[in-house]
C-alpha positions as CSV (number, residue, x, y, z in Angstrom):
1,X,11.5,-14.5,17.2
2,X,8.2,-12.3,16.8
3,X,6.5,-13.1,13.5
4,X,6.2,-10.1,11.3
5,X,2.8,-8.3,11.0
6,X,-0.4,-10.5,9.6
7,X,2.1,-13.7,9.1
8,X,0.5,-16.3,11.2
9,X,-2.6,-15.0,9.2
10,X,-1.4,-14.7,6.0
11,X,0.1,-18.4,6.0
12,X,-2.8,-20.1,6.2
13,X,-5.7,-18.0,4.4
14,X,-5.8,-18.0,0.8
15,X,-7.9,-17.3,-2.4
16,X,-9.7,-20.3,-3.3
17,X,-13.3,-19.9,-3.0
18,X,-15.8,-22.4,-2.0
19,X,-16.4,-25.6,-4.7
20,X,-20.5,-26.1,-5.0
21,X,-19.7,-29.8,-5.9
22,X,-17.9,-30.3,-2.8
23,X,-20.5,-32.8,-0.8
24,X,-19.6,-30.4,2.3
25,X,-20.5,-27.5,0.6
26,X,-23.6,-29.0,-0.3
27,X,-23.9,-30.3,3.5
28,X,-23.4,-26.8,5.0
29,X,-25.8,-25.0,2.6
30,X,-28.7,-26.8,4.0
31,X,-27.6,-27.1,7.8
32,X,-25.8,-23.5,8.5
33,X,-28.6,-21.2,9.3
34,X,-28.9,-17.9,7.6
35,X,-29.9,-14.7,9.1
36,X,-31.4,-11.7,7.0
37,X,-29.0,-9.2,7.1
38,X,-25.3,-11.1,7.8
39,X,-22.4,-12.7,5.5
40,X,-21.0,-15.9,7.1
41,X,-17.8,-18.0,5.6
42,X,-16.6,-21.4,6.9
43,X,-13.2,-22.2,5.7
44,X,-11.1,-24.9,6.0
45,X,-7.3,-24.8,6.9
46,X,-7.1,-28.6,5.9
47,X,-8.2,-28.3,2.4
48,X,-6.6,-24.1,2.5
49,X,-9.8,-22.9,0.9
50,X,-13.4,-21.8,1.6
51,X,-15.9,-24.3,2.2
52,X,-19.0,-22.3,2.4
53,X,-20.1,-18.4,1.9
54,X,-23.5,-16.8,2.2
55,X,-24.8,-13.6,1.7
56,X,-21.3,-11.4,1.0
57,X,-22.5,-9.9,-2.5
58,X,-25.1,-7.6,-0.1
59,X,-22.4,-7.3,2.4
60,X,-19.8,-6.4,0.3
61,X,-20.3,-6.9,-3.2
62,X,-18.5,-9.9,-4.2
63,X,-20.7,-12.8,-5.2
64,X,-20.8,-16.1,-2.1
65,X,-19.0,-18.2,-5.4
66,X,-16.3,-15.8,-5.7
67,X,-15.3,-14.8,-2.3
68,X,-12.2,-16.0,-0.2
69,X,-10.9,-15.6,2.9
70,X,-8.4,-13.6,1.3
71,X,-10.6,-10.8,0.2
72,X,-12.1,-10.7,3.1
73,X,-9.3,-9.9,5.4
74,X,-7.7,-7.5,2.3
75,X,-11.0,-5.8,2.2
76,X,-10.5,-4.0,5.3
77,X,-9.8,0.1,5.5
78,X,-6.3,1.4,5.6
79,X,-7.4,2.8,9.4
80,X,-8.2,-0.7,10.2
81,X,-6.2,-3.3,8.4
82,X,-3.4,-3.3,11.3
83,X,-5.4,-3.9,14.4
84,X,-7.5,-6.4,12.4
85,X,-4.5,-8.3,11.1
86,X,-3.1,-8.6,14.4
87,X,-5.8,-9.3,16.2
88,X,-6.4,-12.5,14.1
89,X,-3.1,-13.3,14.2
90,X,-2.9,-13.7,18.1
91,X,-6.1,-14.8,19.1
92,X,-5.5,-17.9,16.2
93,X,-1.8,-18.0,17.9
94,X,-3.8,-18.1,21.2
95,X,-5.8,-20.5,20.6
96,X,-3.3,-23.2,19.1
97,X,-2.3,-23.7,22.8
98,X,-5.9,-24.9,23.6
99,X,-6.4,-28.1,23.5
100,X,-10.4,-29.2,25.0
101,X,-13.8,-27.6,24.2
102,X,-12.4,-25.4,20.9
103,X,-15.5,-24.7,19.3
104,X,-16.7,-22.5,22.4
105,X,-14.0,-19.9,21.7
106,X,-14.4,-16.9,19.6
107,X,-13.6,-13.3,19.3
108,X,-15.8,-10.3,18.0
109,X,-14.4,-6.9,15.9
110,X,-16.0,-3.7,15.0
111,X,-14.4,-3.4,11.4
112,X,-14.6,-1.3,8.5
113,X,-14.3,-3.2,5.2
114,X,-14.4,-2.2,1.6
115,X,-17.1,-2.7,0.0
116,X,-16.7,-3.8,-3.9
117,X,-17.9,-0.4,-5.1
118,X,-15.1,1.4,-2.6
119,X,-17.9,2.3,0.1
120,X,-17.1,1.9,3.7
121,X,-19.1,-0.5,5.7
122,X,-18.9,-0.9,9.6
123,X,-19.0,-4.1,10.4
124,X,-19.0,-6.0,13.6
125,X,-18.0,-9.7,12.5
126,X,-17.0,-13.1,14.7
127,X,-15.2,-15.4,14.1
128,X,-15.4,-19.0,16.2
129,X,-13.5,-22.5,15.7
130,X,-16.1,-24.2,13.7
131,X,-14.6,-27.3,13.5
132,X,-11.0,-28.9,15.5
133,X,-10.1,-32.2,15.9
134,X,-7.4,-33.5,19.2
135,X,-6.3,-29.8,19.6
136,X,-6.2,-28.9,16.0
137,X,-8.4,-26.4,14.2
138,X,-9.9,-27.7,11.2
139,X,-12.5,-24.9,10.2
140,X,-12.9,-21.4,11.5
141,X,-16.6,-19.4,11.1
142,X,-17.2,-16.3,10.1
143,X,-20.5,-14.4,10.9
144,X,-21.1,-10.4,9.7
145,X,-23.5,-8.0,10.2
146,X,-23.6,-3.9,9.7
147,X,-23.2,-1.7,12.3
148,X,-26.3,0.2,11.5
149,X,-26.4,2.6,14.8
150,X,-23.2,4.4,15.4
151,X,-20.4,5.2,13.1
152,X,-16.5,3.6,13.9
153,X,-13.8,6.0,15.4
154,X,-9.9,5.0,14.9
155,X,-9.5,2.8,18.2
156,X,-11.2,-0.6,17.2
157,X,-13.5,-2.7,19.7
158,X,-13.0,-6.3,20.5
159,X,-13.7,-9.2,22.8
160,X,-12.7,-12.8,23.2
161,X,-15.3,-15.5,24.6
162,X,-15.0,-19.4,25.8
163,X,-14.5,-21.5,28.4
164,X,-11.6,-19.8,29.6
165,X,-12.8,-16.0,28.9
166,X,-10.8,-14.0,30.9
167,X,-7.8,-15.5,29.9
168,X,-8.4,-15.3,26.3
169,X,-9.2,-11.8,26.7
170,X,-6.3,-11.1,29.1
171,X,-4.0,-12.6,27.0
172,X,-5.6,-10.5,23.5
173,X,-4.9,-6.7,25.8
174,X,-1.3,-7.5,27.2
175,X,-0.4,-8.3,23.4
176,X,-2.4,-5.4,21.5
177,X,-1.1,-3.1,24.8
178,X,-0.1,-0.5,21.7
179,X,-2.3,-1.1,19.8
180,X,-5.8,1.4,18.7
181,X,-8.0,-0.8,20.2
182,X,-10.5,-1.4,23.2
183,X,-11.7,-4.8,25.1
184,X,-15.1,-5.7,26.1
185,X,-14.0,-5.7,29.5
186,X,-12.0,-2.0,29.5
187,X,-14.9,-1.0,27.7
188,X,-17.4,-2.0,30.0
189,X,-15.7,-0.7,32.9
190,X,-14.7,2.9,31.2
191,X,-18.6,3.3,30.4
192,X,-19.5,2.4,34.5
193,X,-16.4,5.0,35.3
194,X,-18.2,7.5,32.4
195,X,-21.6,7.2,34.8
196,X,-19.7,8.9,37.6
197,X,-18.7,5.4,39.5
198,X,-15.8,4.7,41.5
199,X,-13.4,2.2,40.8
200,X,-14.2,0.5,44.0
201,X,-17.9,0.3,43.2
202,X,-17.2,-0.5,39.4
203,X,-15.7,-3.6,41.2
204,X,-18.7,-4.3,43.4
205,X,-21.0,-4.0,40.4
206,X,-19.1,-6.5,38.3
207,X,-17.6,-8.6,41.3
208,X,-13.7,-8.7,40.7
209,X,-11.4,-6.5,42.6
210,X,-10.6,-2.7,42.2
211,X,-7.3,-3.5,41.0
212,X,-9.0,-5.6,38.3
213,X,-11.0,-2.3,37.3
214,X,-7.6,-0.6,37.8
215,X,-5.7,-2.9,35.2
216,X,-8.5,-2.5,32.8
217,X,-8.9,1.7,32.9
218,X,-5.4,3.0,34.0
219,X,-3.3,1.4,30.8
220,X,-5.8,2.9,28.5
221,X,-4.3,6.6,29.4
222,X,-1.1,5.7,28.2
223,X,-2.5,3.9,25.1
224,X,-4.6,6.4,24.3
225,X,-2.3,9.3,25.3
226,X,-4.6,11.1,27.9
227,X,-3.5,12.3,31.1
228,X,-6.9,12.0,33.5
229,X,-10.1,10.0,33.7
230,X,-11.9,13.2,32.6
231,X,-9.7,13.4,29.8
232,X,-10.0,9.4,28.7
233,X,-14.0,9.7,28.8
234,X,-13.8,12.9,26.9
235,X,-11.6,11.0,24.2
236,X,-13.8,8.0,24.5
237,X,-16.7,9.6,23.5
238,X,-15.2,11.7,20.5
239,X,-13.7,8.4,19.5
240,X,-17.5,7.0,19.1
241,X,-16.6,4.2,21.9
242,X,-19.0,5.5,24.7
């Protein structure tokens, strides 16, 4: 039986901030690095709270002591909320089935959130396995920064990265297939095809097959209801993807 929208998520995030007398938030405070200009979270499905936040009240108004992983994902616009949901929903599904080298997967998402004050901010956050233990994931990182040089259409972009990439990635677009939203790799290959390319020398220039190109450009006409390649760049670009 499919689990409803945002469940898998919604189970294990809540809305406990991060305690500053926990030794391990003390710990990460001094050995996470911090970057001018991003938010970053650790939290921990073990103890079901935050363990560490950094620089959200710029990011989004809500002070690092009062922010949860809760807010975070409610935070996110109405257009939005969906894809983002589900997308964290299976690539954390995903991921339960791995079982060696966990903390080299992530995934990436452009995002609009909600700022405190009601603005819109773009954002283009990852999240990684921070932390697992025999095939179990212990503590999940988050890491935002704003988009500063383009705005954010309605189709979301995304892509998956570890050991096992492709597979990650592959496994992400056969389960969003409906959904508003773009891969790295559809994306890479629909900006080659936007350049005037061929599929067969799209191929060459990445080295995998023309019917991998074909797999990652032909669905997209049906997802994004357009009937020609002319007509899928020409939405592409009105969409702010290319």
């Amino acid at each position: 039986m499919k689990n409803k929208f945002g469940e898998y998520t919604r189970e294990r995030v809540s809305n406990i901030p991060f305690d500053a007398n926990d030794p391990v938030y003390k710990e990460y405070k001094t050995r996470v690095p911090h970057f001018i200009g991003q938010a970053i979270y650790i939290y921990s499905f073990e103890k079901n709270r935050m363990l560490y936040a950094y620089g959200w009240e710029e990011m989004l108004g809500y002070k690092d002591e009062e922010i949860t992983l809760l807010t975070i994902v409610s935070s996110t616009s109405k257009r939005h909320f969906n894809f983002s949901n589900d997308l964290n929903d299976k690539g954390l599904q995903y991921l339960k089935n791995i079982t060696e080298d966990l903390e080299k997967y992530s995934f990436t998402l452009e995002v609009e959130k909600i700022h405190k004050n009601g603005e819109i901010v773009p954002l283009l956050s990852r999240v990684g396995i921070y932390k697992s233990h025999k095939g179990t994931i212990l503590e999940i990182i988050g890491i935002s920064e704003k988009i500063h040089a383009r705005k954010l259409g309605d189709i979301m972009q995304y892509a998956a990265y570890g050991p096992i990439t492709s597979g990650f990635e592959e496994s992400l677009n056969d389960q969003l297939f409906n959904k508003l939203g773009i891969s790295r790799k559809e994306k890479e290959a629909l900006e080659f095809a936007a350049k005037g390319y061929a599929f067969k020398e799209i191929a060459e220039k990445l080295n995998v097959s023309q019917s991998a190109i074909e797999k990652r450009i032909i669905p997209l006409y049906k997802r994004f209801k357009v009937k020609s390649l002319p007509h899928l760049i020409s939405f592409a670009h009105a969409n702010h993807i290319l």
